[in-house]
C-alpha positions, 0 to 999 in steps of 0.5 A: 329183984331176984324174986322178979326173976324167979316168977317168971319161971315158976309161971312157964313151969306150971304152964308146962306142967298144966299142958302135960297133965290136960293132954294126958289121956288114959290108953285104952290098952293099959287100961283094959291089961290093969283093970282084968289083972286086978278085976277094976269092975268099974273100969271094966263097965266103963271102958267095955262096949256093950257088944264086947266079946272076949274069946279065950285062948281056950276058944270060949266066947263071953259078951261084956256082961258074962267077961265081967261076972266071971271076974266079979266072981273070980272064976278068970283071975289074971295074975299077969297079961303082957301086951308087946310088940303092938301093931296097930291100923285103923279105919276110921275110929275104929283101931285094930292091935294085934301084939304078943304077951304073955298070960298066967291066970287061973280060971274055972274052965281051964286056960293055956298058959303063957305066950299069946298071940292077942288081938283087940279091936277098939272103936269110937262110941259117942266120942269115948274109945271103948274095947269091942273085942279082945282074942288071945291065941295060944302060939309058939315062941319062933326066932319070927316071933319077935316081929309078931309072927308066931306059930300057932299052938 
């Protein structure tokens, strides 16, 4: 009789824990910080529009294909990329973020070090949300800075 009882249970657990694991969705944003520090090539084709532009804190401008070389040849090596205090709007499927971090890497074309400014643009390409544009902006750390408005570096 107790087992009767017991299955029930067990039932509405692996329901619960199904529907958690089918509504889970990889964020983009984690998934872009995860796959520069630790140069994820694969995820960086994937998860990359083909018109991606990343612009460095040191103003240098790559599309996808020299962003993702640079890495592939550890050239851009991010020890450490922190995304906080992330605002975020939208138009349409298109999302923009603007957040403070802090970044430390080594690069063959030197790079400020420290707390940034960054901003990503995230847009809908045949139902897969992939990053079009990445900026990091070396700024100032402000008593205004914890709710995002630094001063510029």
């Amino acid at each position: 009789m107790r087992f009767f009882q017991f299955v029930p249970l067990l039932l509405a657990l692996a329901l619960c824990l199904a529907g958690g694991i089918a509504h889970a969705k990889a964020d983009p944003v984690e998934q872009y910080t995860e796959a520069v520090m630790t140069g994820d090539i694969p995820v960086l084709e994937k998860l990359l529009a083909p018109n991606f532009w990343y612009i460095g804190a040191n103003g240098h401008i790559r599309d996808k294909e020299h962003f993702i070389q640079e890495i592939r040849d550890k050239k851009l090596i991010v020890d450490r990329m922190t995304l906080t205090n992330i605002r975020e709007t939208r138009v349409g499927e298109t999302r923009l973020l603007t957040a403070n971090g802090v970044f430390h890497g080594t690069s063959e074309m030197p790079r400020p070090q420290g707390l940034m400014r960054y901003t990503m643009v995230l847009g809908d390409n045949k139902g897969a949300e992939q990053v079009v544009l990445f900026q990091a902006t070396p700024v100032i750390a402000t008593p205004e800075c914890k709710d995002g408005n630094c001063k510029i570096r």
